[in-house]
N, C-alpha and C positions, 0 to 999 in steps of 0.2 A: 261616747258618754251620753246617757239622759237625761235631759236638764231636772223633768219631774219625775223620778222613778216610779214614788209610788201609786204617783196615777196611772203610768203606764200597766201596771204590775194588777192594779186595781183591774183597767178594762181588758187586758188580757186572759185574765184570773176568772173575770167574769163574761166575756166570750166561751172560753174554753168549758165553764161548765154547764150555761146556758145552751151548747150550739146542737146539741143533741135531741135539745126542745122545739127548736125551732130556730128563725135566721136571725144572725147577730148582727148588728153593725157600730164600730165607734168612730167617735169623731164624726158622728154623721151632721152636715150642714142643714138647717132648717131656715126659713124662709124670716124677710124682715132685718133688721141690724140686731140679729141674734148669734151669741157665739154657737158654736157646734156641741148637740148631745153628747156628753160620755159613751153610753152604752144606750144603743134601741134595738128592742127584741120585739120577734113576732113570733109567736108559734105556730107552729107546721106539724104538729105530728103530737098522737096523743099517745106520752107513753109514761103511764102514769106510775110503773115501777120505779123508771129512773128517774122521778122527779120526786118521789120518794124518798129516795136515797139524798138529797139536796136539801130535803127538811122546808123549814123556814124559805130559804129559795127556791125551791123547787114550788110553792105557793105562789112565789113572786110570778114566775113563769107562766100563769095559767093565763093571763091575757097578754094584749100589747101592751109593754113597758118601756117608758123610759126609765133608765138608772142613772144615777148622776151620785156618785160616792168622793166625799169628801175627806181628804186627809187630816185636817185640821178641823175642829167643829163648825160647824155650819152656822150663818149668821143670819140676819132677816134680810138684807140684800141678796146670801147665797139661794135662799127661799124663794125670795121674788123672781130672780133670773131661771131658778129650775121652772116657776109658774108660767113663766113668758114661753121659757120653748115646750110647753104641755098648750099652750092655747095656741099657740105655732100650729102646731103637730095637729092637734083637734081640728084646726081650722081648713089645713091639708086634706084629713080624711074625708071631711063635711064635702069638700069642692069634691074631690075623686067621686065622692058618692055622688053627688049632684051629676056628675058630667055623665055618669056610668048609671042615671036615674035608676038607684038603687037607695033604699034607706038604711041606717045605719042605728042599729039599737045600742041601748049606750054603754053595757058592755064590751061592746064592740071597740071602743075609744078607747086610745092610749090614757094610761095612767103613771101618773107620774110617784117613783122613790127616791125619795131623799138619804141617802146611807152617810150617817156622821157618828166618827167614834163616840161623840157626848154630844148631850143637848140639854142646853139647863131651865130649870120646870118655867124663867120668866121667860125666856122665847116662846117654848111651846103656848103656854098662857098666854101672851098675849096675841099671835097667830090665831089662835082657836084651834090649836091640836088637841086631838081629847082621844083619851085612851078607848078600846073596844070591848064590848059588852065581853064578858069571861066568856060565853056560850059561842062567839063567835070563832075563838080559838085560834087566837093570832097571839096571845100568848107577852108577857110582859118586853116593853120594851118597843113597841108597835103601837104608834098614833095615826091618827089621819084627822084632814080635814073635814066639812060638813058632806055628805056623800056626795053629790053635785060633781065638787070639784075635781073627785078622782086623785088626791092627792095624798100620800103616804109616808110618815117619815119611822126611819128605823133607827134607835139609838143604841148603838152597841152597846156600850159599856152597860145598859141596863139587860141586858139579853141572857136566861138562863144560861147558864155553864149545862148543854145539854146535847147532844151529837147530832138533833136536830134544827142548832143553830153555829154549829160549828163551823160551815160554809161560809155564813157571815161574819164569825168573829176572827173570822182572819182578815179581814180590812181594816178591824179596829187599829189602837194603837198601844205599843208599854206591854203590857203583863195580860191585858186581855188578848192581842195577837200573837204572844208568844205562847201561852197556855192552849192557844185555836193549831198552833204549830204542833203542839209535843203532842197533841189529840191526833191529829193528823195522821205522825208518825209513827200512833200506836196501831194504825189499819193495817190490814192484812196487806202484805208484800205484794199480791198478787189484782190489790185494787185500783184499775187502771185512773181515777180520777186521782190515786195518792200520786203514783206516778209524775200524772199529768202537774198537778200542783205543786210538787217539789221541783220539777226543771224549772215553773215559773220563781217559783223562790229563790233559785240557785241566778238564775239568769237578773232579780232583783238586788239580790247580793252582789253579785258583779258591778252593779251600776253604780249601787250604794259602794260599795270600795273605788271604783270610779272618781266619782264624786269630791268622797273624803280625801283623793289624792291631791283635788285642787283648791277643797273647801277645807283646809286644815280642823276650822273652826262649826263642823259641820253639828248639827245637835247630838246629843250623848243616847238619845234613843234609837238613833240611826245604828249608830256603835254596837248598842245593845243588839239592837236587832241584826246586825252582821254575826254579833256573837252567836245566838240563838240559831239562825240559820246553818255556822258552820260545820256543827256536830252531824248534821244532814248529812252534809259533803262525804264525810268521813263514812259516814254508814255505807251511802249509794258505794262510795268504792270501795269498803269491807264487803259488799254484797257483791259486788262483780270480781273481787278477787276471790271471792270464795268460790264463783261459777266459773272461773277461767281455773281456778284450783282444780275443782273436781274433772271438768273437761281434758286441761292439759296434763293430768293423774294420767286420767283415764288411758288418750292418746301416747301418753308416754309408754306406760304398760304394755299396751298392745303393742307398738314398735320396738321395745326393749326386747322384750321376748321373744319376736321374732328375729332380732337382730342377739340375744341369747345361743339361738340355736346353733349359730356358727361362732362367737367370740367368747362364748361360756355366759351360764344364766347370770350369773352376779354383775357383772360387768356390764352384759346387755340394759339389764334391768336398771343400774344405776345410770346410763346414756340417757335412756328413752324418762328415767324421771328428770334427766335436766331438760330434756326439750319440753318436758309436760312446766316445769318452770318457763320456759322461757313460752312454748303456746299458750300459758296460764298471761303473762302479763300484754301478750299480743291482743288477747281479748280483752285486757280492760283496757286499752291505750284506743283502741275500736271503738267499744263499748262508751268510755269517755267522751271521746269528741262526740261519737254521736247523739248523746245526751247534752252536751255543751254546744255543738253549733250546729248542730241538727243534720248535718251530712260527714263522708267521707271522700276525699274526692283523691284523685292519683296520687298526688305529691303528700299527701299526709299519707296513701299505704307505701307507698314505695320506702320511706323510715320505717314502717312499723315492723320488718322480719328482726332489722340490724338494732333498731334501740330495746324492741322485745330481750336483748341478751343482756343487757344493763342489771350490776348485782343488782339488789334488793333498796340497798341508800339513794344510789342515783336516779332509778328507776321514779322512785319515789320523788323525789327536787323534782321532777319533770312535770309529774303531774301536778307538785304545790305549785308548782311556777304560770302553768299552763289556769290553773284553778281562780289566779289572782288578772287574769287579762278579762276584757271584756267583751259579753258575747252579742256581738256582732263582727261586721265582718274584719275589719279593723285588728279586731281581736283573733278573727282565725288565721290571718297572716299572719302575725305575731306571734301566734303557736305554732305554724307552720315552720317559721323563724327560728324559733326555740329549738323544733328536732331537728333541723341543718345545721347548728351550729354544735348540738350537741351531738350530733353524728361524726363531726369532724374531729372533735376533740376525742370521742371514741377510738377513732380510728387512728390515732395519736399524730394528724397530720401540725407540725408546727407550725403557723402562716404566717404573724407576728403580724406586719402592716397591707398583707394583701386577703386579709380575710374578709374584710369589708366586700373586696372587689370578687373575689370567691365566690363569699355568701350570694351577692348578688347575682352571680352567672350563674350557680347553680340551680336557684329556684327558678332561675327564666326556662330552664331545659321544659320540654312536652315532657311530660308523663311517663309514653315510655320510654325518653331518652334519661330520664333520670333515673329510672330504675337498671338502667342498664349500665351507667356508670356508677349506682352505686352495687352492681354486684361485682365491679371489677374494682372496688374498691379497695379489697385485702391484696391484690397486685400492684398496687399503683402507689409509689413514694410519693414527698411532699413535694418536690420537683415537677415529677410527670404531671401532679393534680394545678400547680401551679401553672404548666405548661400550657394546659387543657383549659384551665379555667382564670387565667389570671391574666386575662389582656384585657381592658377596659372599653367597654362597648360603648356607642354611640346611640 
């Protein structure tokens, strides 16, 4: 579980689409009894298509930046502590250049972003935030301090509704980050930053249910926003059952028919669509984890041939069940968990009080020993498997 999701989700979100610009780091330490930067970006590569496509941030990106994004609005103490690690940070570069008797123009110097869902006009006013000349083209919603300072604040909720602030208005909070959501998922299937940004959502979801498990009284816009994110869920796996669909179609076909030739085409033909069903859901059981914990490793394929044949209901539990754990690793055991136990119950073994001890010798086997007793699985009563697996280890 993460104690602060959304800031995690925040420097995540903004590494990931930052890093293509150049190198990211969070939680980076700065010098003095200062807490650690959010997000510090330097850019390394000038590649100004795909900074285009980032809008509003992809702006952000053209120099060195601190980002420091706040869940909750920002207050004049949160203001003050972002100024301490920009003079931090200045003061670093100033020494580098001195020791490396290089001068440093002032471009050159980190500038610090303030990202806060709201900011209300008496902070800014009394700070000296002042909005920027229209001609500059930073565009509503974009203050800064007196040029000197190098200081920036972005207030979401004031931020056109426009695809080139969309990047940002998914940090916001309520109705502004949910509508930065639905925009998201209106981009083309094939664009890898949506991708990219939906696993961070799904993986923030997670934390947020998490959370809520132990925070009963957790605020109502967290709720909301588990709402909002779930219909994602549901799409990414209508989208990989449809490619596991047309795959396992496919493959079915082509083996049915060649297995037609000798058992009559009807017959043939209807085999090879069930195995196109059951390769349809082997690929999104794949396909899932590896969008959920980022690998696949022995003991999650060694399930995937035997749960692949699960009707259409169970198949389904499996992956609602698997969809509500949390991703880290914690949580990949625990789905790992989930298809051993549901493998057993498949295979109608009845354990009653030694499946505890079962479960647990099972998943201990190497990789290829467990694949190897579970293809002797359709041989093996609930005695033999008890024999094999039901003495309790040390």
């Amino acid at each position: 579980m993460t104690k602060f999701p959304h800031d995690q989700f925040a420097k995540e979100y903004l590494q990931e689409l930052l890093s293509p610009l150049g190198q990211v780091e969070t939680s980076k330490d700065v010098t003095a009894e200062v807490r650690e930067i959010d997000v510090f970006f330097q850019p390394t590569s000038v590649n100004s298509e795909y900074a285009q496509t980032l809008g509003l941030l992809g702006k952000i990106a053209a120099t060195v930046a601190i980002i420091e994004p706040f869940r909750n609005p920002v207050n004049r103490d949160g203001i003050f502590s972002g100024v301490t690690k920009l003079l931090n940070t200045r003061a670093d570069f100033l020494r580098k250049a001195n020791r490396e008797e290089q001068r440093l123009e002032s471009r050159e110097l980190p500038f610090l972003w303030i990202l806060t869902p709201t900011a209300s006009e008496t902070l800014l006013e009394n700070l000296g935030f002042r909005m920027p000349e229209e001609s500059e083209g930073w565009g509503r919603g974009v203050y800064f301090l007196s040029k000197d300072w190098r200081v920036g604040l972005i207030a979401i909720h004031q931020l056109p509704k426009v695809p080139q602030t969309m990047w940002l208005r998914m940090l916001g909070r309520g109705r502004v980050q949910q509508e930065a959501i639905a925009e998201l998922t209106a981009l083309s299937v094939n664009n890898p930053l949506r991708s990219n940004a939906l696993e961070l959502l799904y993986n923030l979801q997670a934390n947020l249910q998490a959370n809520l498990a132990t925070i009963p009284q957790a605020d109502q816009e967290d709720r909301e926003l588990i709402m909002a994110i779930a219909p994602l869920f549901q799409e990414q796996l209508q989208a990989a059952k449809q490619q596991g669909l047309q795959e396992g179609i496919q493959q079915g076909r082509e083996e049915g028919i060649e297995q037609g030739i000798e058992q009559g085409i009807e017959q043939g033909i209807e085999q090879g669509l069930e195995r196109g069903r059951q390769e349809q859901q082997r690929l999104i059981l794949e396909n899932f984890f590896l969008v959920r914990f980022g690998q696949l490793d022995e003991k999650m394929t060694a399930f995937l041939s035997t749960l692949s044949t699960l009707p259409a209901a169970e198949f389904t539990m499996i992956l609602f069940s698997i969809s509500m754990l949390t991703v880290d690793e914690a949580g990949r055991q625990q789905a790992i968990g989930l298809l051993a136990e549901n493998f057993l119950r498949m295979r109608g073994y009845e354990l009653g009080d030694m499946l505890a001890i079962v479960m647990t010798n099972l998943l201990a086997l190497p990789g290829e020993e467990l694949r190897l007793l579970l293809d002797r699985s359709p041989q093996l009563s609930t005695n033999e498997l008890i024999n094999l697996l039901g003495q309790r280890r040390e």
